[in-house]
C-alpha positions as CSV (number, residue, x, y, z in Angstrom):
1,X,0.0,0.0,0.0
2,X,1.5,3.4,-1.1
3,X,1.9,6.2,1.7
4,X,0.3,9.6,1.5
5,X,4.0,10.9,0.3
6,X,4.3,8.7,-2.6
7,X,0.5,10.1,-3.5
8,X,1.2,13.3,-3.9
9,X,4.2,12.5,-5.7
10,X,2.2,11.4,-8.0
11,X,-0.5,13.9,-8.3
12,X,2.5,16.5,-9.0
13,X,3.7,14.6,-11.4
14,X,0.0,14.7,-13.1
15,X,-1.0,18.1,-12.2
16,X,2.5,18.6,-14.5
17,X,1.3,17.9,-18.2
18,X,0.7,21.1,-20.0
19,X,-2.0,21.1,-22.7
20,X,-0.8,20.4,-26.3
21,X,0.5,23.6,-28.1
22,X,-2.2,24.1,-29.6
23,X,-4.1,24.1,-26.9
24,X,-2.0,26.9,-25.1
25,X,-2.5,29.1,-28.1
26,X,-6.4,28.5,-28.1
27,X,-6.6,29.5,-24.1
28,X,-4.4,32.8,-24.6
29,X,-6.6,33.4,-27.9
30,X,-9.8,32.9,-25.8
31,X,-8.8,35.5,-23.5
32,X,-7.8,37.7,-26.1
33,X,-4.9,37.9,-24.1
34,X,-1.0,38.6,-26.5
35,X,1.8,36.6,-26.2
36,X,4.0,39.8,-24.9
37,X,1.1,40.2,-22.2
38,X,1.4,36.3,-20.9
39,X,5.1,36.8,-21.2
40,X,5.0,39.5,-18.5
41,X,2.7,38.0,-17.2
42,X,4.9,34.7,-16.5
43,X,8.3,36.7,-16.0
44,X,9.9,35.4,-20.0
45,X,10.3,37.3,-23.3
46,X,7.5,36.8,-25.9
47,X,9.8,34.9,-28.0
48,X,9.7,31.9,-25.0
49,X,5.6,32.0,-25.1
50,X,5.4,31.7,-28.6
51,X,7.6,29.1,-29.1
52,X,5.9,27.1,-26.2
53,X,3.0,27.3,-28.2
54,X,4.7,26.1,-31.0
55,X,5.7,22.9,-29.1
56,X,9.7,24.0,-29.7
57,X,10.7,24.2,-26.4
58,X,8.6,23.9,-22.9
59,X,8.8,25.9,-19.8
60,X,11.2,25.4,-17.2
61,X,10.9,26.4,-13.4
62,X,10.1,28.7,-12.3
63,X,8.5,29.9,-14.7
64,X,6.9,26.6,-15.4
65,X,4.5,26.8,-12.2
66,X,3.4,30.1,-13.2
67,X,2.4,29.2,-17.0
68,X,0.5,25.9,-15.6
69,X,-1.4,28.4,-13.3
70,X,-2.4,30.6,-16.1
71,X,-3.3,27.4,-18.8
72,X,-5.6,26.1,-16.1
73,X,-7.5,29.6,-15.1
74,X,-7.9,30.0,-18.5
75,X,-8.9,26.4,-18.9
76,X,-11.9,26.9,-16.5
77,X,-12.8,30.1,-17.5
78,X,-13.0,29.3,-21.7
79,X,-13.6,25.2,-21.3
80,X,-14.3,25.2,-25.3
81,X,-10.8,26.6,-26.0
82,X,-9.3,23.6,-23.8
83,X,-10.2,21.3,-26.4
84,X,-7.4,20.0,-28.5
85,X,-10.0,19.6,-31.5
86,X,-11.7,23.7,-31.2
87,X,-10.4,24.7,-34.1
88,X,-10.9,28.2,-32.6
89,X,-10.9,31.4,-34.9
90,X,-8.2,33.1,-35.0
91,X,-8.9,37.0,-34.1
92,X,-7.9,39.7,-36.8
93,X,-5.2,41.0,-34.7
94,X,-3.7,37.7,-34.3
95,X,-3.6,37.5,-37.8
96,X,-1.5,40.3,-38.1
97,X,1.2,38.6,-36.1
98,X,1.0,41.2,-33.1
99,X,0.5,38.0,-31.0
């Protein structure tokens, strides 16, 4: 029988997995939030975000706590952007690459 320790071991380890790319892109979009504002946000450069959302490279702590905070606020707040299969619109101003 596992102890209590090696259960929440676990659960961190689970409460860990950041939504596809995609999926980060679709939350941010749903808040009509930029990539330089969740950069601030998060204490990175915009560069970092958008290349999270590309799936290039993932964040690391501490910023990594942060981000996961964010993905699941928005996650709760804009369920239908949390799906992996939206296929959300992008905004005009995304468009434009101001993102």
């Amino acid at each position: 029988m596992a102890d209590s320790d090696s259960l929440r071991r676990v659960d961190a380890l689970l409460d860990d997995v950041l939504p596809p790319p995609n999926v980060r892109q679709q939350l941010r979009r749903a808040a009509g939030l930029t990539q330089q504002e969740v950069a601030e946000a998060v204490g990175v450069k915009r560069l970092a975000v958008a290349r999270w959302e590309l799936g290039e490279t993932h964040p690391r702590r501490p910023h990594r706590a942060a981000y996961m905070h964010l993905l699941k606020r928005l996650a709760e707040r804009y369920p239908e952007a949390a799906n992996p299969d939206s296929g959300m619109p992008t905004p005009a101003s995304e468009s434009r690459g101001s993102g």
